[in-house]
N, C-alpha and C positions, 0 to 999 in steps of 0.2 A: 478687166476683171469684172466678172456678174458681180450683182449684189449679193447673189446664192454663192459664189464662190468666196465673196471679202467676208459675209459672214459666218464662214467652216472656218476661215482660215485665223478668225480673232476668237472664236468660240473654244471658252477654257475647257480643260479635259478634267473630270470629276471622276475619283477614285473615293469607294465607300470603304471604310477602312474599319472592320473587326475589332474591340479591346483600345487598347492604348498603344497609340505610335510614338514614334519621334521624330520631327521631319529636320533636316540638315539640306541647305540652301549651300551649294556649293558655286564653281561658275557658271556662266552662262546658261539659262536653260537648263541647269541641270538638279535633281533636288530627288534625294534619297530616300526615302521611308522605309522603318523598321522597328518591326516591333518593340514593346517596352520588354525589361528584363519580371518587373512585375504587372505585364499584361493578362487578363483572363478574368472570365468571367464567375460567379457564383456556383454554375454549373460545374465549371471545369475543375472546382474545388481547391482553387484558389483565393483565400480569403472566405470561403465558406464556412458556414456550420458544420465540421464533420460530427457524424454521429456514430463515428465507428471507434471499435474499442480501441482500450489502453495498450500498447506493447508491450508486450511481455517482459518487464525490465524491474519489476519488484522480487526483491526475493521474500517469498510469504514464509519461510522457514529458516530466517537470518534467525540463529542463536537459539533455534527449536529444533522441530521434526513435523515431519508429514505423518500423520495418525491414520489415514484413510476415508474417515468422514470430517475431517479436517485434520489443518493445517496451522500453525502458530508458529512466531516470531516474538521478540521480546527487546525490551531495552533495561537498561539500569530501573526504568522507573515504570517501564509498561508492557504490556503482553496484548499481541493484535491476535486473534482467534478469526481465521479464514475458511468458512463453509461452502464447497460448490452448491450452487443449486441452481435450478432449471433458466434459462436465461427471460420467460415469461412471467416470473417471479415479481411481483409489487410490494413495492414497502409498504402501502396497508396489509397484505396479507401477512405480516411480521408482526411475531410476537418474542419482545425479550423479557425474562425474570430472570434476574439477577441477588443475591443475595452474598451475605460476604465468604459465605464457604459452600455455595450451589449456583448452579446457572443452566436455565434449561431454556432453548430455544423452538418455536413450534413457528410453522408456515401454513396458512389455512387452516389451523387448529392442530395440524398433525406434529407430534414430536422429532423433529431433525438429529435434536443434538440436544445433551444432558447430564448432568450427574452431579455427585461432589466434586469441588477445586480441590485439585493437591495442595492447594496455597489460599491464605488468606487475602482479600482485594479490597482496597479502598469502598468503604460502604457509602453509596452513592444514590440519588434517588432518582436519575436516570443515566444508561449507558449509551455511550458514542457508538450508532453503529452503522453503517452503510450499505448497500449496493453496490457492488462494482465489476467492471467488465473489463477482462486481462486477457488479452489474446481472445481466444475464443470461447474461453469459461469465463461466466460470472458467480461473485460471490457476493457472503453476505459477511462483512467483515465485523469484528466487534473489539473495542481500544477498552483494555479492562486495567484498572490503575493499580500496582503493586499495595499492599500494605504498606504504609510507611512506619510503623509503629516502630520498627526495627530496624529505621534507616540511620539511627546514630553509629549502627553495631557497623556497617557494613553494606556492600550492594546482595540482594538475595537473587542469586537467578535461579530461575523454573528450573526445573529437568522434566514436569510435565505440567500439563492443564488441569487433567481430571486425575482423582483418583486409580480407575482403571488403564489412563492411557500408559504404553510404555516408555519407562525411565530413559533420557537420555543420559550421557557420562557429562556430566556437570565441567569434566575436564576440558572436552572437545569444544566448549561454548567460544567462538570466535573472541568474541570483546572480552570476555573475562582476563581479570589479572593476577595472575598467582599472588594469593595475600590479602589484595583487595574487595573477596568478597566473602558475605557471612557465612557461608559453609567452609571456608578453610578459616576462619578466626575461632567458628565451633568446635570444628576437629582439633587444634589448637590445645583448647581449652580444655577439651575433654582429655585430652593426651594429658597434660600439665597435673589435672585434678587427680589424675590415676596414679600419676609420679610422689606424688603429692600423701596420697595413700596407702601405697604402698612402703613409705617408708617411715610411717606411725608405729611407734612403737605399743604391742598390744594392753590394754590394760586389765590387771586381772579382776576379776570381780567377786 
């Protein structure tokens, strides 16, 4: 045997190997490689920064309605107010005023959205409000806090945001609980007061 042939024949074979393997040393000469289950690189968008939007799995009109120029949901104790707007939109160009029975929002100076509250809101001296990107629409969301003034009576849910938007049936509200909230403690009440009234006997005068 050459020297040229004994040194092909000791000369290791070198495999460049992509990512993350696993190598497995079985018998003789024999020895497996195979990719890792979490192999890949930054690119491949795995373990990456994605910068792509939210899927679409919020319901922006849990215990609300869709208005047209927005959208709002609500809890026991808060109401989220969800505005599309252009997805080139910066939260410097965002202007919120807020006030405890008005709310008027403008983007580059211009007026979005506006009006009187159907409902009183925790007077606050700044509102929680964000950006966000949901499927393929962004919005500009805002977390406006119930009044609590009236939280010994009961839960109050919305049936709208602003004065002009239209009424939903307070009935059809998912979470509500017949009893449990201050619109049926008031009807109650007012029923009782009438009962109550009506069976005064008149006095003359």
């Amino acid at each position: 045997v050459s020297d040229s042939e004994s040194d092909a024949a000791i000369r290791p074979e070198v495999t460049k190997l992509d990512g993350s393997h696993s190598v497995t040393f079985g018998s003789k000469d024999q020895v497996e490689l195979r990719p890792s289950q979490k192999s890949g690189t930054l690119s491949s968008g795995v373990g990456s920064q994605s910068t792509a939007p939210e899927p679409l799995q919020v319901n922006l009109t849990c215990n609300g309605s869709d208005c047209g120029s927005h959208m709002w949901s609500q809890t026991k104790d808060e109401v989220t107010v969800s505005i599309p707007v252009d997805t080139t939109v910066k939260a410097k160009a965002v202007s919120v005023d807020v006030k405890r029975n008005q709310l008027v929002v403008e983007i580059q100076g211009a007026r979005v959205l506006g009006g009187d509250l159907a409902y009183r809101i925790e007077e606050e001296e700044f509102v929680d409000w964000q950006l966000r990107s949901i499927g393929d629409q962004r919005y500009l969301q805002l977390q406006l806090r119930k009044d609590q003034s009236t939280a010994h009576m009961g839960t109050l849910w919305w049936t709208r945001v602003f004065e002009s938007d239209t009424p939903i049936d307070a009935a059809s509200i998912a979470d509500r609980q017949p009893g449990g909230d201050l619109s049926s403690v008031w009807s109650e009440a007012h029923k009782m007061f009438k009962e109550k009234v009506g069976k005064r006997s008149k006095i003359a005068i």
